[in-house]
C-alpha positions as a printed NumPy array, in Angstrom:
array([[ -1.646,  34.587,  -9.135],
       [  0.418,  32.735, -12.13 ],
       [ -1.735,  31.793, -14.943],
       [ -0.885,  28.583, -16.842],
       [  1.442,  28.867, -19.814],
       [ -0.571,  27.868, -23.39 ],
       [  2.476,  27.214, -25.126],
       [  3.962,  24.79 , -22.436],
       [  1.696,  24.078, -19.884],
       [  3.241,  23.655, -16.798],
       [  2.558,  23.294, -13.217],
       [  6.198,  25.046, -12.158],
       [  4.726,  28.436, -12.239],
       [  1.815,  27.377,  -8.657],
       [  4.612,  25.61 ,  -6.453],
       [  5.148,  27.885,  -3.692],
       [  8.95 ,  29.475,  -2.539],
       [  8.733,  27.53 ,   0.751],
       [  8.68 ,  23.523,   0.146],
       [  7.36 ,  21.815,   2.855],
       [  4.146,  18.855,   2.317],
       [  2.302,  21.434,   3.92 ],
       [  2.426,  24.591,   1.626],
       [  2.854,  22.235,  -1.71 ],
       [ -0.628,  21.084,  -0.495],
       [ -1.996,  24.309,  -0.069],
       [ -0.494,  25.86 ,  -3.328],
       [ -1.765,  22.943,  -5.299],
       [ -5.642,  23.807,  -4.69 ],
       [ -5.285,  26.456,  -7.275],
       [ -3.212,  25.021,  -9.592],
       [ -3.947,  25.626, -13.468],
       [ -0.974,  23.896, -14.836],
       [ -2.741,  22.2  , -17.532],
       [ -6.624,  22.   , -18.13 ],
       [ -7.552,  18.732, -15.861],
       [ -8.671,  21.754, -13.297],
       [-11.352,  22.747, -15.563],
       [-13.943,  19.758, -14.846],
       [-12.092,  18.258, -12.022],
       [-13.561,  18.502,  -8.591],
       [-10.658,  19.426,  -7.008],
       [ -6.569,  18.938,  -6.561],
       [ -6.061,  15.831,  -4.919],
       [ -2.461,  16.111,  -3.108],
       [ -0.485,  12.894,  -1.875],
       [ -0.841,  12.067,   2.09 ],
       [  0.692,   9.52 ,   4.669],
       [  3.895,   9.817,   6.509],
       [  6.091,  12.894,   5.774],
       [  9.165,  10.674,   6.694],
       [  8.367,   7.59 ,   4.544],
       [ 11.035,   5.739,   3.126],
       [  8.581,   3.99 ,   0.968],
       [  6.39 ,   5.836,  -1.547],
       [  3.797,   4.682,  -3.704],
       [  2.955,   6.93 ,  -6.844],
       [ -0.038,   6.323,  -9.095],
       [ -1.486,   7.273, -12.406],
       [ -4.276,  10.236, -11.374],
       [ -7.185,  10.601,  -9.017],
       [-10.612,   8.741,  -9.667],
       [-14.042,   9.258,  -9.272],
       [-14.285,   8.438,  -5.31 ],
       [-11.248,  10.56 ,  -4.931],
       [-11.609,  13.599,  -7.048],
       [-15.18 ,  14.031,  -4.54 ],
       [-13.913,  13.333,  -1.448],
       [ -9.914,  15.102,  -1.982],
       [ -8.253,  12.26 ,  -1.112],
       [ -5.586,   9.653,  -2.418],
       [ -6.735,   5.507,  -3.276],
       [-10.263,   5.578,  -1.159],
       [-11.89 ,   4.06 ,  -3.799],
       [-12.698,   0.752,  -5.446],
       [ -8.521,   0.447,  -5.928],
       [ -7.446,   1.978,  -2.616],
       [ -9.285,  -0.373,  -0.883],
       [ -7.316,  -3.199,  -2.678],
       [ -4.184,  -1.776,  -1.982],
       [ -5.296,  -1.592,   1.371],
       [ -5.778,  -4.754,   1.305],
       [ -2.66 ,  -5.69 ,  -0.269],
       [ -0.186,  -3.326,   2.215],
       [ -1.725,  -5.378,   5.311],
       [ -0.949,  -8.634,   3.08 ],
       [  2.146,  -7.596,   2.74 ],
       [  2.886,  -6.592,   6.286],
       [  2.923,  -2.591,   5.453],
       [  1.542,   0.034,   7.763],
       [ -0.344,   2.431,   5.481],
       [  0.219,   4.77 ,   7.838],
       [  3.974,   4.724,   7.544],
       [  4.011,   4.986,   3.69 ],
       [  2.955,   8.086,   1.493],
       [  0.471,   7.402,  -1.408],
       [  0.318,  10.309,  -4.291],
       [ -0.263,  10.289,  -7.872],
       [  1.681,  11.265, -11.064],
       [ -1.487,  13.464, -12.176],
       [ -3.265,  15.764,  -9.286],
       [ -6.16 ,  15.965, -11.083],
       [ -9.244,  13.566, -11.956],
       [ -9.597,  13.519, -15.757],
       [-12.788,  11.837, -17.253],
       [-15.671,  11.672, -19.947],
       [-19.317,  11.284, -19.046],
       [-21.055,   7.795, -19.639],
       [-25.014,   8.119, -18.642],
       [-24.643,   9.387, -14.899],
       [-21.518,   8.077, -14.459],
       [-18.121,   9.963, -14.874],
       [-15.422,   7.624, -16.284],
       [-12.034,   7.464, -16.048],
       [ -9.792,   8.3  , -18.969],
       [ -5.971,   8.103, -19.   ],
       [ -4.083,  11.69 , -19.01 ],
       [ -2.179,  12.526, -21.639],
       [  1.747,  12.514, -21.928],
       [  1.685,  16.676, -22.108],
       [ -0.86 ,  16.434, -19.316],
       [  1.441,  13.69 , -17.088],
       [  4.33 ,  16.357, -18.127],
       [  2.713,  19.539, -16.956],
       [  2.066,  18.09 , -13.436],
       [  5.171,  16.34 , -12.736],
       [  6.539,  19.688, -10.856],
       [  4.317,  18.494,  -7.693],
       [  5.604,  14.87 ,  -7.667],
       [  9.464,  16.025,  -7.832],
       [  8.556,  18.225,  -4.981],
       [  6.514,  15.528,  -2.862],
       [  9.268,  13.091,  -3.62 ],
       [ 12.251,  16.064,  -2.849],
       [ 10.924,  16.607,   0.362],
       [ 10.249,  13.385,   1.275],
       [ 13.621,  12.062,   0.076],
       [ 11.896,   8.237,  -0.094],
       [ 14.395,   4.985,  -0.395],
       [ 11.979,   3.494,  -2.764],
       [  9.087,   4.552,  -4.53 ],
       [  6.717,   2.263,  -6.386],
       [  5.315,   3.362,  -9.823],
       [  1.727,   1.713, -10.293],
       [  0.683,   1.398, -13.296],
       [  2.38 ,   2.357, -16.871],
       [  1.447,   6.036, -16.184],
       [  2.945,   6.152, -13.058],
       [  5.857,   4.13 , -14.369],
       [  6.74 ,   6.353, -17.432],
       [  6.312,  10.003, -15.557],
       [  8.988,   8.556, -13.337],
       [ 11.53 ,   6.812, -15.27 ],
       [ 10.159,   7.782, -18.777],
       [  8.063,   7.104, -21.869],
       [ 10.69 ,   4.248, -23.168],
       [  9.512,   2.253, -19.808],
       [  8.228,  -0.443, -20.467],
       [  6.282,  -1.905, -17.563],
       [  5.766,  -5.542, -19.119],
       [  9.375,  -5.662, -19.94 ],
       [ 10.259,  -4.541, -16.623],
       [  8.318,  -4.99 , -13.586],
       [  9.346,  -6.062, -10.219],
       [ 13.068,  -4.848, -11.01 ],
       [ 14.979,  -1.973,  -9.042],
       [ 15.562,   0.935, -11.593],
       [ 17.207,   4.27 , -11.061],
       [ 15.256,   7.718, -11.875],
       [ 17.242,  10.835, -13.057],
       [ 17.185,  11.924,  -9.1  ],
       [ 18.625,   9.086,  -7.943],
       [ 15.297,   6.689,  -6.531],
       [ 15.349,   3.392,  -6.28 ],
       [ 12.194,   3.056,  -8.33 ],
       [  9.621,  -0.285,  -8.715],
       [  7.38 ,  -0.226, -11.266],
       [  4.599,  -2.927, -10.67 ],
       [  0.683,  -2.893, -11.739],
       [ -2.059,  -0.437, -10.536],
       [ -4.774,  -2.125,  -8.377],
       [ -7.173,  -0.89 , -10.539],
       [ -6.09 ,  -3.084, -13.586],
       [ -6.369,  -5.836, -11.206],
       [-10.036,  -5.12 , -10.596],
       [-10.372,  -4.995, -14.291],
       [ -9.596,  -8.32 , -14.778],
       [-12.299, -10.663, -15.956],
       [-10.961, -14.135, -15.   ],
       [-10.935, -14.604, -11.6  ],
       [ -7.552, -17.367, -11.421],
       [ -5.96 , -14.586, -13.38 ],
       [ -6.741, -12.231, -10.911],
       [ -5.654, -13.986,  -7.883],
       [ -2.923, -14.57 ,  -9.383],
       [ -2.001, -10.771, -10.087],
       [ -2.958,  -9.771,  -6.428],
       [ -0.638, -11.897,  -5.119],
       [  1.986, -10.957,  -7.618],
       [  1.452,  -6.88 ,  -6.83 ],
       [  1.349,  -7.77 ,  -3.124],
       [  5.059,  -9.393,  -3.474],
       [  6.04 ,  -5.999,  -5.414],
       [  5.056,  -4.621,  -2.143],
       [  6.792,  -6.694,  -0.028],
       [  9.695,  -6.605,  -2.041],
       [ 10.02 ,  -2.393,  -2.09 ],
       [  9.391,  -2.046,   1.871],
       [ 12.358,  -4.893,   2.198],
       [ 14.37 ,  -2.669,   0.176],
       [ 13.522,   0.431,   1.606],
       [ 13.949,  -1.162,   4.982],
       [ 17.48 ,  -2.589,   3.975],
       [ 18.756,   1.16 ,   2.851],
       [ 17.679,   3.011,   6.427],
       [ 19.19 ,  -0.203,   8.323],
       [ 21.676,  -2.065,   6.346],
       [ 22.406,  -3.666,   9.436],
       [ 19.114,  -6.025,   9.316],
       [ 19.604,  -7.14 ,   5.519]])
């Protein structure tokens, strides 16, 4: 088994020779790229629709997600469900992941809380999202959230300056950066709020048009 480099941590050294969803899954339960393995629960690994042309990528797992080993069940999942049926998008037919595979916190009383990964940390595990995203070979991906936004397209991203827009990465994806559901749920004032949903939900909309327009340029 590869250990982790301590000079360069990197998760290149646990993706496996073959590259299908199915064995980058299965090689990323024992991945020691970096040290977010060392008090996380487990490797959370993207799921949904091996074929999707749409993507969605986020910043790391959460609590709810780092105990149950899945992608967006919790508190923000459940508003992006919400948000995907607003905007007329099968989760089903999409594939959620994250930029980080691992849950990285601090302890507050009994709770664990979440704090943002570093840009070494973001760096070591980008090896699984190139895969996911290789494999996949998505027309559009959405980056939520300024993590998300800057392991894609990097750290001179600005998501304030540029949200909603179409952007390139270095591989070629029609990339759009938009907010994570979970800094909607932060927000205190509820017409702000409302206001954001409905803004992230046309984000949505907008990348599954897009995605829909480059497998069938016919129905643009």
């Amino acid at each position: 088994m590869p250990r982790r480099a301590s000079l360069d941590p990197s998760a290149a050294a646990f993706l496996p020779p073959r590259r299908d969803l199915a064995s980058l899954r299965e090689a990323s339960r024992t991945c020691e790229g970096c040290t977010l393995w060392t008090h996380a629960t487990q490797t959370v690994f993207g799921e949904g629709n091996p074929r999707a042309r749409l993507v969605l990528v986020g910043e790391q797992p959460g609590d709810a997600e780092d105990r149950l080993g899945h992608p967006f069940v919790g508190p923000a999942g459940h508003l992006l469900d919400r948000c995907l049926e607003d905007a007329g998008i099968d989760r089903d037919l999409v594939y959620i992941t994250n930029a980080v595979k691992h849950f990285k916190w601090e302890p507050r009383g009994k709770r664990r809380i979440h704090t943002r990964p570093s840009t070494r940390e973001v760096r070591a595990c980008r090896p699984w999202l190139d895969a996911e995203l290789a494999e996949i070979e998505p027309a559009v991906v959405v980056a939520m959230g300024a993590t998300a936004a800057q392991a894609i397209l990097g750290r001179t991203f600005r998501l304030t300056e540029h949200r909603g827009e179409v952007v390139a990465d270095a591989a070629g994806h029609a990339v759009i950066a938009t907010l994570h559901p979970s800094a909607i749920l932060r927000m205190d004032d509820e017409t702000r709020r409302a206001a954001e949903r409905a803004a992230f939900t046309d984000d949505l909309r907008h990348a599954a048009s897009l995605a829909l327009a480059r497998v069938a340029p016919a129905l643009r």
